[in-house]
C-alpha positions as CSV (number, residue, x, y, z in Angstrom):
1,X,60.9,71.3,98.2
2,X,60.6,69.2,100.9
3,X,60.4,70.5,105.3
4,X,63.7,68.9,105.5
5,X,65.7,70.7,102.6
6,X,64.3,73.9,103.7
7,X,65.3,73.2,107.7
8,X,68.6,72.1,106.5
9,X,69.2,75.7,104.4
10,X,68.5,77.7,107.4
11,X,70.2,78.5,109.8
12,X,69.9,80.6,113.3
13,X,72.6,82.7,115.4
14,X,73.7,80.5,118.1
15,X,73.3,82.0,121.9
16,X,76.6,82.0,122.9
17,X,78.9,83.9,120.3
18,X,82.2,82.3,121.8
19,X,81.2,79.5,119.9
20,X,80.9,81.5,116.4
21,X,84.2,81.2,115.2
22,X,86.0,84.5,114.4
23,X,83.3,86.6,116.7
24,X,85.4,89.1,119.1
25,X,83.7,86.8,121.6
26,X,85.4,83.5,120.4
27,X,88.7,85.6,119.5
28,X,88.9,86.8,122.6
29,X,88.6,83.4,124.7
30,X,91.4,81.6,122.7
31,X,93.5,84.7,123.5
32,X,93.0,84.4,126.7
33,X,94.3,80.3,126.9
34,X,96.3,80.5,124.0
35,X,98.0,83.8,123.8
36,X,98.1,86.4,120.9
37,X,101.5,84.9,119.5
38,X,99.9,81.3,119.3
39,X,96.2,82.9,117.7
40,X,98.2,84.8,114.8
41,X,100.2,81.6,114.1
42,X,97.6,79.1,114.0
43,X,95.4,81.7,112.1
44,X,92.8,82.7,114.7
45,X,91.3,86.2,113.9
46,X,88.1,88.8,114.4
47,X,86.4,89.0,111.3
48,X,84.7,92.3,111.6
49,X,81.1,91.5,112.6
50,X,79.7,94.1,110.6
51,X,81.2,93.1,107.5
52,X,79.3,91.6,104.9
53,X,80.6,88.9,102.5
54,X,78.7,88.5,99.4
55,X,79.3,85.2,97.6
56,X,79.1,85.5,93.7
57,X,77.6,81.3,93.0
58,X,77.5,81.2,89.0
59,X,74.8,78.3,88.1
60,X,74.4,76.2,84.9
61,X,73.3,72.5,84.7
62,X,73.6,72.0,88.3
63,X,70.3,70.3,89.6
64,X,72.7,67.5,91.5
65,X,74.7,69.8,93.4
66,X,73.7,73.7,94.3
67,X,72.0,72.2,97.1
68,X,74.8,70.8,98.9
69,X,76.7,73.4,98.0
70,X,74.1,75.5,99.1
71,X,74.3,74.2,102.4
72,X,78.0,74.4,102.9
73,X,77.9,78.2,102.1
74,X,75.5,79.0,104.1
75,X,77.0,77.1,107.7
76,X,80.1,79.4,107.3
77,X,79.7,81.5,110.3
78,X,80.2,84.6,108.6
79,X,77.4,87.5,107.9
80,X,77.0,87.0,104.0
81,X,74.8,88.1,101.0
82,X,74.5,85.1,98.5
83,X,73.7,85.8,95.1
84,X,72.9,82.7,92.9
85,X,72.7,83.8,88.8
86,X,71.1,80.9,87.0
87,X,72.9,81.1,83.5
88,X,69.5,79.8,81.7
89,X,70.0,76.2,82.8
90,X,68.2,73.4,80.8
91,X,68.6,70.5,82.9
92,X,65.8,71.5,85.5
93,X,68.0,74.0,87.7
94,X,66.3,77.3,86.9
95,X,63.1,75.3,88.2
96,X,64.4,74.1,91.3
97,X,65.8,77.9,92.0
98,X,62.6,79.5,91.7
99,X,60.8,76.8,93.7
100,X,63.7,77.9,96.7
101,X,63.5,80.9,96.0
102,X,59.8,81.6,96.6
103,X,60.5,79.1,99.8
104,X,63.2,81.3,101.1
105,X,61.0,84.4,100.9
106,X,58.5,83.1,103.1
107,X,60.7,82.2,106.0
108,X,61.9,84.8,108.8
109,X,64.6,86.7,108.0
110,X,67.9,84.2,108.7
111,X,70.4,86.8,109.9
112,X,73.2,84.8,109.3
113,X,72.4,84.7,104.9
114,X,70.5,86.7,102.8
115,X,69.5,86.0,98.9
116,X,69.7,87.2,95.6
117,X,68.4,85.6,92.9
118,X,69.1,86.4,89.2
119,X,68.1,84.8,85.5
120,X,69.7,85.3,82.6
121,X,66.9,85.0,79.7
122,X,70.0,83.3,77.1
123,X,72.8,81.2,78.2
124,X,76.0,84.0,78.0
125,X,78.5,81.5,79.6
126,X,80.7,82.0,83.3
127,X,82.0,85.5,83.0
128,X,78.6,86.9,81.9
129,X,77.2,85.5,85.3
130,X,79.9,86.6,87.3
131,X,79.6,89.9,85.8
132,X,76.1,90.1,86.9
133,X,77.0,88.4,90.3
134,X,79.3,91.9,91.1
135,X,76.6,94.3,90.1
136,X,74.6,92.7,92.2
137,X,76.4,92.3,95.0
138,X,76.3,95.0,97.8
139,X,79.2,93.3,100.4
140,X,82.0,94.2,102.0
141,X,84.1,91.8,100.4
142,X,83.4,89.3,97.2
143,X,84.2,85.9,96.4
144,X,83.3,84.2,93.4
145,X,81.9,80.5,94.2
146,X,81.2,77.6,91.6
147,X,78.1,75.8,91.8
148,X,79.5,72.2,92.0
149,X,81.4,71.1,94.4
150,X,85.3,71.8,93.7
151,X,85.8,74.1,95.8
152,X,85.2,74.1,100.1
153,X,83.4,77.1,101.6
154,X,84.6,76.2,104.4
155,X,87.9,77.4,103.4
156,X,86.6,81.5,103.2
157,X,87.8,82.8,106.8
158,X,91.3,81.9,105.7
159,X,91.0,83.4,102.7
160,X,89.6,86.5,103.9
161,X,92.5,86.7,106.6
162,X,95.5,88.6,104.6
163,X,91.7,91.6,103.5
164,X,91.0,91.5,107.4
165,X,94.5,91.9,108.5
166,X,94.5,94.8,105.8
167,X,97.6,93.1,103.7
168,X,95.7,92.4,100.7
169,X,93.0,94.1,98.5
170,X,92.6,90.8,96.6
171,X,93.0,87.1,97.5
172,X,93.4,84.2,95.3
173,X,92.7,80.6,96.4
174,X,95.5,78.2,95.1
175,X,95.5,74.5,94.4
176,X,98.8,74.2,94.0
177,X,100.9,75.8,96.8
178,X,100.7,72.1,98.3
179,X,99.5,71.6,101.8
180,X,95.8,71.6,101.2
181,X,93.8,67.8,99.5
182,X,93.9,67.7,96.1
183,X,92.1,65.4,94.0
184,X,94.6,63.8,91.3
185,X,92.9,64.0,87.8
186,X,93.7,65.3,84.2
187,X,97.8,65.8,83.9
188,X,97.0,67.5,80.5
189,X,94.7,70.1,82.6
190,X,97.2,70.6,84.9
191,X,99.9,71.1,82.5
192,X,98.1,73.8,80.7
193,X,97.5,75.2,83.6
194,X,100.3,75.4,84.5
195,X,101.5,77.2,81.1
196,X,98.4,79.6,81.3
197,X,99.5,80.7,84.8
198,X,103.6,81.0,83.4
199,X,102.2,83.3,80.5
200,X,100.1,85.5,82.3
201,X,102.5,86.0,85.0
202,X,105.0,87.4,82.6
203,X,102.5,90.0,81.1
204,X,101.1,91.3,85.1
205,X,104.5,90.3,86.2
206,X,103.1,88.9,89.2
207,X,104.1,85.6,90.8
208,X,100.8,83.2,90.8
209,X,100.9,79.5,91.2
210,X,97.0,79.2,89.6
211,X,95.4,82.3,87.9
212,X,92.6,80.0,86.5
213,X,91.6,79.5,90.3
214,X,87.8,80.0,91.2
215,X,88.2,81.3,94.3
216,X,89.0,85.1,94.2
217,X,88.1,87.1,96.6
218,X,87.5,91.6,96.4
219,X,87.1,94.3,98.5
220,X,84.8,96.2,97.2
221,X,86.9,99.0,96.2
222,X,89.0,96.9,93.8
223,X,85.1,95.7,92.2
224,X,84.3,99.3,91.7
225,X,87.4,99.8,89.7
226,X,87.0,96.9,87.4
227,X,83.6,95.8,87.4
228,X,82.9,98.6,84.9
229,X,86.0,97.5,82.5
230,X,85.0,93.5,82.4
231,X,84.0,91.8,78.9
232,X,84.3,88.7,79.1
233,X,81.7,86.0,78.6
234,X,82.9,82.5,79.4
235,X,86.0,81.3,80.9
236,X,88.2,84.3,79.7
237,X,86.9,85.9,82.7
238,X,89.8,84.4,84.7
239,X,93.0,85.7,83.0
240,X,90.9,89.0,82.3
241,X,90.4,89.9,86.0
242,X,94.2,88.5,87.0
243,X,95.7,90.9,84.2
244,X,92.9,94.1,85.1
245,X,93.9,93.9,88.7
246,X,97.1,93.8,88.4
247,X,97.9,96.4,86.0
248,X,96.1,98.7,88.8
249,X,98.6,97.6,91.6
250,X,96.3,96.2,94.2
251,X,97.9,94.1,96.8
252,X,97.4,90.7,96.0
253,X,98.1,87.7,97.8
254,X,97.7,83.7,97.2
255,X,96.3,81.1,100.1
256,X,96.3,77.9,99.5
257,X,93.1,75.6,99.1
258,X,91.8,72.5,98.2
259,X,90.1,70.8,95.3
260,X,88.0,67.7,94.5
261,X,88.1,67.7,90.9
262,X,85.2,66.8,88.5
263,X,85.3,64.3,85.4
264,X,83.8,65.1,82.5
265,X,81.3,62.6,83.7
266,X,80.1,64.2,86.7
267,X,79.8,67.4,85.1
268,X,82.8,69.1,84.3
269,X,82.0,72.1,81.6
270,X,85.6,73.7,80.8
271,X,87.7,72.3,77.5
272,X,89.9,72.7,75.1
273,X,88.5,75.8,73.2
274,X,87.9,77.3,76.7
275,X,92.0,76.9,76.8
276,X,92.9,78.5,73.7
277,X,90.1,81.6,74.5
278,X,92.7,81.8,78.1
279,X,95.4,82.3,75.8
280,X,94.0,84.6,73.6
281,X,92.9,86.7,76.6
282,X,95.8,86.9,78.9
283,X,97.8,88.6,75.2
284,X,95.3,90.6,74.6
285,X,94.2,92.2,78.3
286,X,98.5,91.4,79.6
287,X,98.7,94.6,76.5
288,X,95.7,97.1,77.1
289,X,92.7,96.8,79.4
């Protein structure tokens, strides 16, 4: 790995925390100009600086893009644990995260990111890895993270907001509540989507707009609850967590996100059997854990 990857993937606390977003410091500046009424409506908060955010990156196939998603992750300005689970990749991935890995351990401690590294000896699919991700994981809050690049990092301090404000012990990041880019693609994926999110809403009887959504986000409190009840190996892990967290009565709430959709070509993995396993799952765990 190159001097310039490796100065690009770390980063250092800048000297002046006013201009760390969501430090007291910074807070308290824009409360000062701005007032408290115009900070709460425009979404201006303290994330607590103690907290830790672990950040759950499943990884398969994806020599082309953990790096620059690597990157985004880690220039969030927010205290975080990030624990990358190589799902026995073929393409060349597993190779490159051992190289980093042995890179990273050499460096100083980046105070901002820390690292966890785990390899699964067999490919066991998305849930497996996210499985693993949680037991590793030793934050404050969770949020699960795909290793392409769907899905904006930059988007976690508003999706923390409703956990910090203590409204919500789970978050889900929607990309279909409307006011956030959306890349058009695939009507059929859409459409069952759409009918996977209807169908599990009437067994957890909650109101979602997109269960199948990557980004969730956990205290820890609600991962020590179901963490222990999770099976799932591949894609099942979505309606499986919606309907176990749920049927517990945690407080959940929806923000809305963006997405830049994949094609098939650029590497998109989910299909058609991964729909019908949904299905399957959202009867079966929408019945009994």
């Amino acid at each position: 790995m190159s001097d310039d990857t490796l100065s690009a993937l770390t980063n250092t606390i800048p000297n002046d925390l006013r201009l760390v977003p969501h430090t007291p410091e910074w807070f308290e500046s824009l409360r000062e100009t701005l007032g408290e009424a115009a900070c709460r409506q425009l979404g201006f908060y303290v994330i607590p600086p103690e907290w830790m955010l672990s950040v759950v990156i499943p990884v398969y196939n994806e020599k082309d893009h953990w790096r620059s998603l690597l990157e985004r992750v880690k220039a969030v300005p927010i205290r975080k644990e990030i624990v990358m689970i190589d799902d026995c990749s073929r393409d060349g991935t597993r190779e490159q995260l051992k190289e980093f890995q042995a890179a990273i351990e050499a460096l100083p401690t980046d105070p901002w990111n820390r690292f966890r590294f785990v390899y699964h000896e067999k490919n066991r699919g998305k849930g497996a890895a996210v499985r693993t991700g949680f037991q590793s994981a030793t934050g404050d809050v969770v949020i699960i993270q795909d290793a392409d690049l769907e899905y904006d990092p930059s988007e976690y301090p508003r999706l923390l907001g409703p956990i910090v404000e203590g409204k919500a012990d789970v978050v889900f990041g929607s990309r279909f509540l409307g006011d956030q880019p959306h890349r058009v693609l695939y009507y059929w994926h859409y459409l069952g989507n759409k009918f996977l999110t209807t169908l599990s809403n009437c067994f957890t009887n909650l109101n979602l707009t997109d269960m199948e959504t990557c980004y969730k986000v956990f205290t820890r409190e609600v991962l020590q609850q179901i963490v222990p009840v999770l099976k799932q190996e591949r894609f099942g892990i979505e309606p499986e967590i919606t309907a176990k967290v749920a049927r517990r009565r945690f407080r959940i709430f929806e923000m809305s996100i963006s997405y830049s959709g994949r094609t098939y070509d650029q590497g998109k993995k989910i299909g058609w059997r991964d729909g019908f396993k949904a299905l399957w799952c959202i009867v079966r765990y929408g019945i009994a854990d």
